[in-house]
C-alpha positions in Angstrom: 145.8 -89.3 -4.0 145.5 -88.7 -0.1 148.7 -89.2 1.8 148.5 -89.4 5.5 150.9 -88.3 7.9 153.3 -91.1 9.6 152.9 -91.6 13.1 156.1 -89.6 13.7 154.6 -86.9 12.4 151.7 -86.9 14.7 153.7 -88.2 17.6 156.4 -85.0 16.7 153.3 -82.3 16.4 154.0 -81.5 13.0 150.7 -82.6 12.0 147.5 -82.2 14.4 144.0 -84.1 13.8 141.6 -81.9 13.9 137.5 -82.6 14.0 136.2 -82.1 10.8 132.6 -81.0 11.7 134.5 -78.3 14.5 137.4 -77.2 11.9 133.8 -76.7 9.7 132.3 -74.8 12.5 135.8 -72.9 13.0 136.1 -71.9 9.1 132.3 -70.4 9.1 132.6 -68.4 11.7 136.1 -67.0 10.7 134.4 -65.9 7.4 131.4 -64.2 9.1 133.6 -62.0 11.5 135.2 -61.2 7.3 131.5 -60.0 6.9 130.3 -62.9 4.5 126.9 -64.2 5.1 126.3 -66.8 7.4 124.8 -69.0 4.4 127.7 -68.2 2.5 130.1 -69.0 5.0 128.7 -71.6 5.7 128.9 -73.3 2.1 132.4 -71.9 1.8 133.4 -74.0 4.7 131.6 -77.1 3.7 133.5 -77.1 0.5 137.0 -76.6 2.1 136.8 -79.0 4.5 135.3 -82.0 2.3 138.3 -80.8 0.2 140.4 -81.8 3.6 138.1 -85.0 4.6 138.5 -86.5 1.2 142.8 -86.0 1.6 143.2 -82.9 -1.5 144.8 -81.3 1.2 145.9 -78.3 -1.4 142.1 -77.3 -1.8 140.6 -77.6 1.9 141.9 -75.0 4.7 145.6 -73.9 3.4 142.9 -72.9 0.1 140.5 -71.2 2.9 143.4 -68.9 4.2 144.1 -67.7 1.0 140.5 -66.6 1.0 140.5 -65.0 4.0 143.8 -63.0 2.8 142.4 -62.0 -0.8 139.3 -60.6 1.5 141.2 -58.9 3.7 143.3 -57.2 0.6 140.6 -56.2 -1.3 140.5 -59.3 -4.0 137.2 -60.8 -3.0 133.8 -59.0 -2.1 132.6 -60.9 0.8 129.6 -59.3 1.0 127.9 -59.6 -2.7 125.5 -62.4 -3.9 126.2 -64.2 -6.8 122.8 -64.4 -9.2 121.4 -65.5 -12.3 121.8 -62.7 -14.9 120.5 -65.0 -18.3 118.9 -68.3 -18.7 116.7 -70.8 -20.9 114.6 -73.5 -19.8 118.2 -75.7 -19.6 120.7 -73.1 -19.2 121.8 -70.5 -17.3 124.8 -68.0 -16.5 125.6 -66.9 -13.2 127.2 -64.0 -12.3 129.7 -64.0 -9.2 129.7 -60.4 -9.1 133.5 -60.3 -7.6 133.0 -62.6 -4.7 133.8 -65.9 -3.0 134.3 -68.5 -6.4 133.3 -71.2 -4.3 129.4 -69.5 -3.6 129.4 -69.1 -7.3 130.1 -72.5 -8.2 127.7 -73.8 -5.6 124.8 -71.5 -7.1 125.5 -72.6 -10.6 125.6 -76.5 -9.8 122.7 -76.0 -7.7 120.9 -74.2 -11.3 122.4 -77.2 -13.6 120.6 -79.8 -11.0 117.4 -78.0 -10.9 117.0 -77.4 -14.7 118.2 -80.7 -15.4 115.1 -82.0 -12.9 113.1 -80.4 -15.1 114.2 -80.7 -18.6 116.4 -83.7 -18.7 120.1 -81.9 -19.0 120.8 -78.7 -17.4 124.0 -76.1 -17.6 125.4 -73.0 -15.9 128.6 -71.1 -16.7 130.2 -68.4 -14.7 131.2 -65.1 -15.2 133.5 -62.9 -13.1 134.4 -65.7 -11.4 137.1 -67.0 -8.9 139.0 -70.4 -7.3 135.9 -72.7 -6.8 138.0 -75.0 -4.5 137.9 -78.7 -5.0 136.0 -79.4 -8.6 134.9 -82.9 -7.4 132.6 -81.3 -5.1 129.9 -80.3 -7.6 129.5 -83.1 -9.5 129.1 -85.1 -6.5 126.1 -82.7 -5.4 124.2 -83.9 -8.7 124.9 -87.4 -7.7 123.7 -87.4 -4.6 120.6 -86.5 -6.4 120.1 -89.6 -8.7 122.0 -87.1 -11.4 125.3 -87.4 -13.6 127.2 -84.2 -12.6 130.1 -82.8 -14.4 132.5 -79.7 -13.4 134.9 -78.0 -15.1 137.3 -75.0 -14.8 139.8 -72.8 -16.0 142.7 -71.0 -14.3 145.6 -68.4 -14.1 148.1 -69.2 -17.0 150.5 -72.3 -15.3 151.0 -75.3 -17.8 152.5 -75.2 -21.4 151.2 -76.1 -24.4 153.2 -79.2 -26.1 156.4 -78.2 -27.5 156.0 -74.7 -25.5 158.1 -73.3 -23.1 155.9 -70.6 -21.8 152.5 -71.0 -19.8 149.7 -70.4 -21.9 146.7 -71.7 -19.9 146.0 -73.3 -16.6 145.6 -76.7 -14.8 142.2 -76.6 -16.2 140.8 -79.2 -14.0 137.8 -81.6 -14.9 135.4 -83.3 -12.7 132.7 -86.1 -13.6 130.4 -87.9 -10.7 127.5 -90.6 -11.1 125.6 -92.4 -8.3 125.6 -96.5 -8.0 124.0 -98.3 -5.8 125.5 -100.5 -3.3 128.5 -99.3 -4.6 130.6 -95.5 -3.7 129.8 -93.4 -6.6 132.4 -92.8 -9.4 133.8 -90.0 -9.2 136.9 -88.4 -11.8 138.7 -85.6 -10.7 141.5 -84.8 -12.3 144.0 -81.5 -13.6 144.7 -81.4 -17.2 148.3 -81.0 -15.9 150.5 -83.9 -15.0 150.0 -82.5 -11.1 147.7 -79.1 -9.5 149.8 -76.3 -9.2 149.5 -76.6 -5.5 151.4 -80.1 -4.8 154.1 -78.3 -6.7 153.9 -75.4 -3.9 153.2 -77.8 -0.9 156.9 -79.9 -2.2 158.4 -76.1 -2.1 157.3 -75.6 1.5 158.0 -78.9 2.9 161.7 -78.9 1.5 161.0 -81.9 -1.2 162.1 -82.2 -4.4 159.1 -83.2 -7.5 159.3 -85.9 -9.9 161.0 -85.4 -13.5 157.9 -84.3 -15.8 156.0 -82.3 -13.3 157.4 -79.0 -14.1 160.0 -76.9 -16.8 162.6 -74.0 -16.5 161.8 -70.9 -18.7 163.7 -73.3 -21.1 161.2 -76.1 -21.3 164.2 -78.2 -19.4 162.9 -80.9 -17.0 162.6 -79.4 -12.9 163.4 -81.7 -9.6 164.0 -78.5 -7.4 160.3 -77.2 -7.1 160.1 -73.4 -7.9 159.8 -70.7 -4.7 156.6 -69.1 -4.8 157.8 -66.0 -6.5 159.6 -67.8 -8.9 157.4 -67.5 -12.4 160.3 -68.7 -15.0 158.6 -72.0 -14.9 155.5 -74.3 -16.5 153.8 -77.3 -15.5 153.5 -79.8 -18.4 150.2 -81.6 -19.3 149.0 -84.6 -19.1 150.9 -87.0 -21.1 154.3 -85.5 -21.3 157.5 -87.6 -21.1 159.6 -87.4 -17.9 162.2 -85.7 -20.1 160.3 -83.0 -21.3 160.7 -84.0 -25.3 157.6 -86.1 -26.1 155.0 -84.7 -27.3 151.4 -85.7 -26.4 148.5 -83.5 -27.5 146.1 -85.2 -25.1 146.4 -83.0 -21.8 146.5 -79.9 -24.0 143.6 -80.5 -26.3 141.8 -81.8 -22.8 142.6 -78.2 -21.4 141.8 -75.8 -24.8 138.0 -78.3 -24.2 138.2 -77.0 -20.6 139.0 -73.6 -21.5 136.1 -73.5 -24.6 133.8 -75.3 -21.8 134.3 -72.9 -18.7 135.7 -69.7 -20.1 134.4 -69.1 -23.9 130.9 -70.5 -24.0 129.4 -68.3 -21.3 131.6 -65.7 -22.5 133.6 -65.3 -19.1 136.7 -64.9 -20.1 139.5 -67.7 -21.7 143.1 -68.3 -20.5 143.6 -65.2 -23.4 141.9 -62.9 -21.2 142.1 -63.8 -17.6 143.5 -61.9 -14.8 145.3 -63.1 -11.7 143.0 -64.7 -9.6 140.2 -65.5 -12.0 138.7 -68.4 -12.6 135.4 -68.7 -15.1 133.6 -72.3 -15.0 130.9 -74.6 -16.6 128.8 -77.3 -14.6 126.4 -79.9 -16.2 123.8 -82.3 -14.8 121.6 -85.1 -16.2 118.9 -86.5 -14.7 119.3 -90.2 -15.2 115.3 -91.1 -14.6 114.7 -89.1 -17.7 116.4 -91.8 -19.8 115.4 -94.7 -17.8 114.7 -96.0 -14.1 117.1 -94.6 -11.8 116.9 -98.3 -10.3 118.2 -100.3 -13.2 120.9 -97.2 -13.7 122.8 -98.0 -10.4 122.5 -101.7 -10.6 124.3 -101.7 -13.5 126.7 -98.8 -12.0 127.6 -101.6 -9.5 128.3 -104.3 -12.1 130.6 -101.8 -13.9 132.4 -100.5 -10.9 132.8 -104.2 -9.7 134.4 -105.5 -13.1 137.2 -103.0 -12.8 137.4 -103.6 -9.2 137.8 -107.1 -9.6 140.7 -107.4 -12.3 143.2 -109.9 -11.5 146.2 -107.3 -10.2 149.4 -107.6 -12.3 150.9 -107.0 -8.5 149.0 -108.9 -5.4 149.9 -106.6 -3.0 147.9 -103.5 -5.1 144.5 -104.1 -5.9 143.0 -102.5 -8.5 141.1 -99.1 -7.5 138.8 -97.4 -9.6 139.1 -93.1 -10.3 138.3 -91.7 -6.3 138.9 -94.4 -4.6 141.9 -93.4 -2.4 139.8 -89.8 -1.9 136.6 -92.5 -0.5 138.6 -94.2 1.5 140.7 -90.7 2.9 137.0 -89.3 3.5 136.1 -92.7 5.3 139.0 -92.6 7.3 139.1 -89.1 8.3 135.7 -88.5 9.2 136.6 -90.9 12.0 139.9 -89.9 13.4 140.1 -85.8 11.8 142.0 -84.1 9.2 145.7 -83.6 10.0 146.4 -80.5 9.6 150.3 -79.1 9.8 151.1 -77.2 12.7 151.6 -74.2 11.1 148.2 -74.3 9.3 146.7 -74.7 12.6 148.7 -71.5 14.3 147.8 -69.4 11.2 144.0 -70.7 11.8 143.6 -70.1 15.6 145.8 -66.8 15.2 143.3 -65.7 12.6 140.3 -66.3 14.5 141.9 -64.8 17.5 142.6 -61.5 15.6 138.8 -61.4 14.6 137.8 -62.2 17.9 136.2 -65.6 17.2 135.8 -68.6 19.3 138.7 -71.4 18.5 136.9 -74.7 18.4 140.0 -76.2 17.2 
């Protein structure tokens, strides 16, 4: 859920708005002075910053830095093109060939919508893949196309299977998007963890302490102190976990082993058995609704659905009931008008980046 800054924050600097379409502008051209294409930097930057517009501040430009430090280091190719390397009439698998994940991703949603235009469902998985950003994205790219979208991906070895007190897999996120009509969209985007990975690194840099049943020692014992970065005697639980660590819920893990199956064994990409630091495989699906019925009478009845749950009498008056995406609607609403607060620091690192490489700062 998006939190904003208080107005001491902003009033104290420690948070800047920033533009979103110039901090867009700003990100594209950092990556093409990295020597990735101008298409591809330009996607890369859309994704990031509608990861910051729609307040998952952990996936938009702090995510983008990374990027630009894993290219600098050797990690990520900037300069390949992710492809096609087999397909069917409704599938397909996309190779990533080593470079930006995000590119990847946008390639293989892009091949899921098309196929699904023509035959009704469509699916691409990814090989040598990497960190696709903010999973929510995709799926909304199918609906914003008349199209059910769904997203998934695996990740570097962070959360523990029930009654485990090592990390076996990752946060193994999901994502799910379908158009309505007068209505926002519904979108579900959500870790198979109880948190990401990175709100447990954002509490370690801001000084704050994390809620009981976020994280475990190497002992499967409860954290409040959030782990320093180089710190990997620890897990993040899944979904479902008591605060004290003991109960045992199968539903977050059997969610992320589905996940894992999904994005890592069925386009043979690698599962959390196999991946290496900084890989990522993933699995994107599309339907096209008007090959079931009228796209029409779909999003009419989207609205009634949306506007049952919306409407349930709140068992507090002050807290309306919000439906999956909401708070991420309203942060992208919001944003858009007065700019994405960025932390000072995130901003220095930004500019002094784009100085080094001797691009224009537009932010």
């Amino acid at each position: 859920m998006a939190t904003e800054p208080t107005v001491e924050q902003i009033a104290s600097g420690d948070f800047v708005r920033v533009d979103g379409t110039a901090l867009r502008e700003q990100m594209a051209r950092i990556f093409v002075a990295l020597r990735v294409s101008e298409a591809h930097a330009v996607t890369t930057a859309d994704i990031l910053v509608a990861s910051d517009l729609r307040g998952v501040d952990t996936h938009g430009v702090v995510t983008g830095l990374r990027y630009m430090e894993q290219i600098e280091a050797g990690l990520i190719d900037p300069t390949v093109t992710p492809h096609v390397v087999r397909e069917s009439a409704g599938s397909a698998v996309v190779s990533n060939e080593g470079g930006l994940g995000v590119v990847g991703a946008h390639l293989a949603m892009r091949t899921a919508i098309e196929k699904a235009r023509a035959t009704g469902i469509g699916q691409a998985g990814i090989v040598d893949g990497r960190h696709i950003g903010m999973v929510g994205y995709y799926p909304l790219m199918a609906a914003g196309e008349d199209m059910i979208g769904m997203a998934v991906t695996n990740a570097n070895r962070s959360v523990r299977p029930a009654r485990g007190a090592d990390p076996r897999f990752g946060t193994n996120p999901i994502a799910f998007a379908a158009p309505a009509g007068e209505e926002r969209p519904f979108v579900l985007d959500m870790a198979t963890s109880t948190v990401a990975s990175g709100k447990v690194r954002r509490a370690h840099a801001l000084g704050l302490p994390i809620p009981r049943g976020w994280a475990v020692d190497g002992n499967g014992q409860p954290l409040e102190t959030p782990p320093g970065a180089r710190d990997t005697s620890w897990a993040l639980t899944p979904i479902g976990e008591s605060a004290d660590g003991e109960g045992v819920n199968y539903k977050g893990y059997g969610l992320a082993v589905m996940v894992d199956i999904l994005a890592g064994v069925l386009a043979g990409g690698g599962s959390s058995v196999d991946l290496d630091y900084g890989s990522n495989m993933a699995w994107f699906m599309a339907i096209d609704i008007d090959k079931m019925r009228p796209i029409e009478g779909f999003k009419a009845d989207m609205d009634r659905l949306i506007r049952y749950f919306a409407e349930t009498r709140p068992s507090d008056p002050s807290r309306p009931v919000i439906l999956p995406g909401d708070p991420e609607a309203d942060a992208f609403e919001y944003r858009s008008k007065v700019g994405v607060p960025l932390h000072r620091d995130t901003l220095a690192t930004l500019r002094s980046r784009a100085q080094t490489l001797g691009t224009p700062l537009l932010v």
